[in-house]
C-alpha positions in Angstrom: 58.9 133.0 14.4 55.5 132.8 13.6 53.7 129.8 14.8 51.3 127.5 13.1 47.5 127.6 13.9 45.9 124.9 16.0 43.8 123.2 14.6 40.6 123.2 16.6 39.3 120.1 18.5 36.3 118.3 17.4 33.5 118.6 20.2 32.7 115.5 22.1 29.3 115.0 20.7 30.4 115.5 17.1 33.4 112.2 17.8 30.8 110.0 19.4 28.8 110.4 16.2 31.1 110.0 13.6 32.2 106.4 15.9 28.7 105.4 15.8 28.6 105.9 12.2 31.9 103.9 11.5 30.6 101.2 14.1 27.3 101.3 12.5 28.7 100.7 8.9 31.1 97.7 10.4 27.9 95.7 11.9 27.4 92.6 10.5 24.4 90.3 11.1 24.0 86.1 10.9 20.9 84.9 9.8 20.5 81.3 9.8 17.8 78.8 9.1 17.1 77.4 5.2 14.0 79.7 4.8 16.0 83.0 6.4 19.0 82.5 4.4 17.3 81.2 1.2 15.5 84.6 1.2 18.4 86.6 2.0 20.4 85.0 -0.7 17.3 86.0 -3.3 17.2 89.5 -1.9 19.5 92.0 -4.5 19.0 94.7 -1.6 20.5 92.2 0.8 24.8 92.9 1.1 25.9 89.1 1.7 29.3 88.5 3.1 30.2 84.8 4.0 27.8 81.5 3.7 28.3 78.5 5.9 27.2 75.4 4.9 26.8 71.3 5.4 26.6 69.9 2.1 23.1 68.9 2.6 21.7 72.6 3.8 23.6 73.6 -0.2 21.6 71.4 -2.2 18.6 72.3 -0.7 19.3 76.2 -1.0 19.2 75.9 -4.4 21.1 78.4 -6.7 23.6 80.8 -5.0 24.7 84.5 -6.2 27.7 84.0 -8.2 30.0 86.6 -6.5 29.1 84.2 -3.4 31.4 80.8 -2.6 29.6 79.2 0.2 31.9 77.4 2.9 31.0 73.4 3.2 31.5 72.4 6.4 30.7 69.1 8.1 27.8 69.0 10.6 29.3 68.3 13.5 31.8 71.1 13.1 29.7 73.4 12.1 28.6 75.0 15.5 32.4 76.0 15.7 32.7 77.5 12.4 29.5 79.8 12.0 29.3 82.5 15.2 25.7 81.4 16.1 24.5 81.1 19.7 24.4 77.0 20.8 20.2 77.6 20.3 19.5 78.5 17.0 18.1 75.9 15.0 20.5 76.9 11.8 19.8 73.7 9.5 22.9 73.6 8.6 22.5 77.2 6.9 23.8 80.1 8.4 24.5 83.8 6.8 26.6 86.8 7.0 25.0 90.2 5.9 25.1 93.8 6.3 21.4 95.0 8.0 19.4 96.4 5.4 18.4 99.9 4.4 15.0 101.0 3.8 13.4 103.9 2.0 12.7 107.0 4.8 10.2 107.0 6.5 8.3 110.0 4.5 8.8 107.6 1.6 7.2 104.8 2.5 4.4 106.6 4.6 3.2 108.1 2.0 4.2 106.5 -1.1 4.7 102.9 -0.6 3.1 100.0 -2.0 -0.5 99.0 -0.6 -2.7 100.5 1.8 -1.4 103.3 4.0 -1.0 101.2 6.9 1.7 101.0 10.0 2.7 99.5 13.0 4.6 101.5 15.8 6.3 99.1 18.6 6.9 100.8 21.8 9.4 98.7 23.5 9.0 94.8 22.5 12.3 93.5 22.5 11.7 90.0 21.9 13.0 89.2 18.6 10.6 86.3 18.2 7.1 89.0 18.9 8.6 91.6 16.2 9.8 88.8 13.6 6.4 87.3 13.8 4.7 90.9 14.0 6.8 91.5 10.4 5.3 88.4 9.0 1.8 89.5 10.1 2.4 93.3 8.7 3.6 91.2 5.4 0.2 89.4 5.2 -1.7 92.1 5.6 -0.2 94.6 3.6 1.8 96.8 6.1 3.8 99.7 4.7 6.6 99.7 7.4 7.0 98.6 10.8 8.5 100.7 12.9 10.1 100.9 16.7 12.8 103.1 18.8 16.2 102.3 18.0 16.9 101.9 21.6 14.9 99.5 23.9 13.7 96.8 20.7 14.4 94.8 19.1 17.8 94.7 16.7 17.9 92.9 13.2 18.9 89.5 14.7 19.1 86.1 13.3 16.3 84.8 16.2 14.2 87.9 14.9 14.7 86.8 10.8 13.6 83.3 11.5 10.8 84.0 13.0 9.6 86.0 10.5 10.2 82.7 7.9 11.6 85.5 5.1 9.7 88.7 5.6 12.4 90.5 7.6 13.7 90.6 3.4 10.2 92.4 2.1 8.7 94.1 5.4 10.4 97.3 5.9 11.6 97.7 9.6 12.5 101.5 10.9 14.3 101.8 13.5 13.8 105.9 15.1 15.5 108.2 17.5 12.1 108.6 19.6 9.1 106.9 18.7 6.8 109.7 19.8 7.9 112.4 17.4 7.7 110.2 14.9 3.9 109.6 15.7 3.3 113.4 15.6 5.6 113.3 12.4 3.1 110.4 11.1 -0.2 112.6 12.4 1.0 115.6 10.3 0.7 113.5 6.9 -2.5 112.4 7.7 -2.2 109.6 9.8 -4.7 108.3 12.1 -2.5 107.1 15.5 -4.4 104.0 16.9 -2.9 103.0 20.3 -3.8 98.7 21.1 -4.1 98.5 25.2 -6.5 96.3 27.2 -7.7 99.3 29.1 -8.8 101.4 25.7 -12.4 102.7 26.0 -13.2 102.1 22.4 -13.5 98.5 20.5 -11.5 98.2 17.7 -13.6 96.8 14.9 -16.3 99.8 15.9 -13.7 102.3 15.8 -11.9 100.8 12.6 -15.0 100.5 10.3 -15.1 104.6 11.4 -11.8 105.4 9.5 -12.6 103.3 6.8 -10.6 104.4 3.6 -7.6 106.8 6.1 -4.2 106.4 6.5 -3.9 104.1 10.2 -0.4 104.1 12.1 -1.2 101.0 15.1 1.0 101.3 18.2 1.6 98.3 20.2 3.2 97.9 23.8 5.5 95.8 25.3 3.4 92.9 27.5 3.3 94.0 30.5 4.3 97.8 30.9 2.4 98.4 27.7 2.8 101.8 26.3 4.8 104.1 27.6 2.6 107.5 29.0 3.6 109.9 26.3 3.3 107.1 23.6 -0.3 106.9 25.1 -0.5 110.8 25.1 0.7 111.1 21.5 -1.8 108.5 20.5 -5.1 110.0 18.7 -7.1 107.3 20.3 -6.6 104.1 22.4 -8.2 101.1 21.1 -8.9 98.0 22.8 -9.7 94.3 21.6 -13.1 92.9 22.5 -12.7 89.9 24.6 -15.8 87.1 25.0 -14.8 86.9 28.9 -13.5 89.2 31.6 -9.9 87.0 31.8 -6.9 85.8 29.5 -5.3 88.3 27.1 -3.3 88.1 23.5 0.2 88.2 23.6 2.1 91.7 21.5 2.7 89.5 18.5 -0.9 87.8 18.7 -2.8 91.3 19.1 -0.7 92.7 16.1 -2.1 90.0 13.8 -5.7 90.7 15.0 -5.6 94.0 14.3 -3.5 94.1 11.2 -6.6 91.7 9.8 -9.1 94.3 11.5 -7.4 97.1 9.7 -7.0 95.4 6.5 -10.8 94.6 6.0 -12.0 98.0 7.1 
């Protein structure tokens, strides 16, 4: 009797992918907030699942999709209906959606719209410093913004409010290691800028230099900062002039300075 072949086992590595995938593609995300979710609902890139809603948060949405029924609930059960945590300031609005897929990388780099301009995070979790770091890269005309997909921060509802709508324009890339992606950045012309408070050059100086090249700006997480091979991979480290030897910008602040810096030069 001849017996069957085994089929041969999947390696380890090869299963754990294949569940992040699946566990990727099942993520789900609640924006809330009438300026978060007004935007969402306008965005055709944006997948929308499920809308909850008081009756006065509808009429001042405005129109809706039309393969959308929103959920009218009253206000003061509306904390138990919509999975939000008891501090966001929802509005009565709140969201279900798929996160949203950007263009690569490569693609936006060197093809998008505007100026070739990025900003690299390295490490600032705070939803609130990267959503208003998207609004600032919106402003000023930011290709991308990009950070590790481990250790920052997710697409969250806090993070979408901040940013008052832009988290629906402002591409956000999350990468496997932020540092390659620097060196993949520097060998399509980029010019890596790394922001620290210990940088031997001033920015504007430094800035009006590269006038006309393609600028990635790398920002650190207050505190630590960034991370030594961040800092090694970085062409130069920039620093913002202060008037006086004390006080310092928050990530989100410093962004904002030197996304207008970058912008003018």
């Amino acid at each position: 009797m001849t017996e069957k072949p085994q089929k041969s086992k999947k390696p380890t590595w090869v299963i754990d992918k294949e569940r992040a995938r699946r566990a990727a593609a099942a993520e789900t995300v609640w924006l809330f907030g009438l300026h978060a979710v007004r935007d969402a609902l306008a965005n055709p890139k944006r997948e929308k699942l499920r809308l909850v809603v008081t009756r006065n948060a509808l009429d001042r949405l405005g129109s809706l999709p039309q393969d959308l029924a929103p959920e009218i609930v009253d206000a003061r059960t509306f904390d138990r209906t919509a999975p939000l945590s008891p501090e966001s300031v929802h509005q009565g609005a709140a969201l279900e959606v798929k996160p949203l897929k950007w263009d690569s990388l490569a693609d936006l780099a060197l093809s998008g719209p505007g100026r070739p301009l990025l900003v690299a995070l390295d490490r600032v979790t705070d939803p609130h410093n990267v959503g208003a770091i998207l609004r600032s890269a919106e402003v000023f005309g930011a290709r991308a913004v990009i950070a590790p997909a481990r250790h920052s921060a997710p697409e969250t509802g806090a993070l979408a409010k901040t940013a008052s709508g832009a988290l629906e324009r402002q591409p956000y890339l999350r990468v496997t290691n932020l540092a390659d992606t620097l060196i993949e950045l520097q060998s399509m012309g980029y010019t890596v800028l790394g922001l620290d408070g210990t940088g031997d050059e001033p920015m504007p100086e430094a800035l009006r230099e590269l006038s006309g090249r393609a600028i990635c700006i790398v920002l650190g997480a207050e505190g630590p900062g960034l991370r030594e091979r961040t800092r090694e991979t970085c062409d130069r480290i920039l620093r913002i002039p202060f008037a006086a030897d004390f006080g310092s910008l928050n990530v989100s602040n410093a962004a904002a300075v030197a996304l207008y810096a970058a912008s003018q030069s």
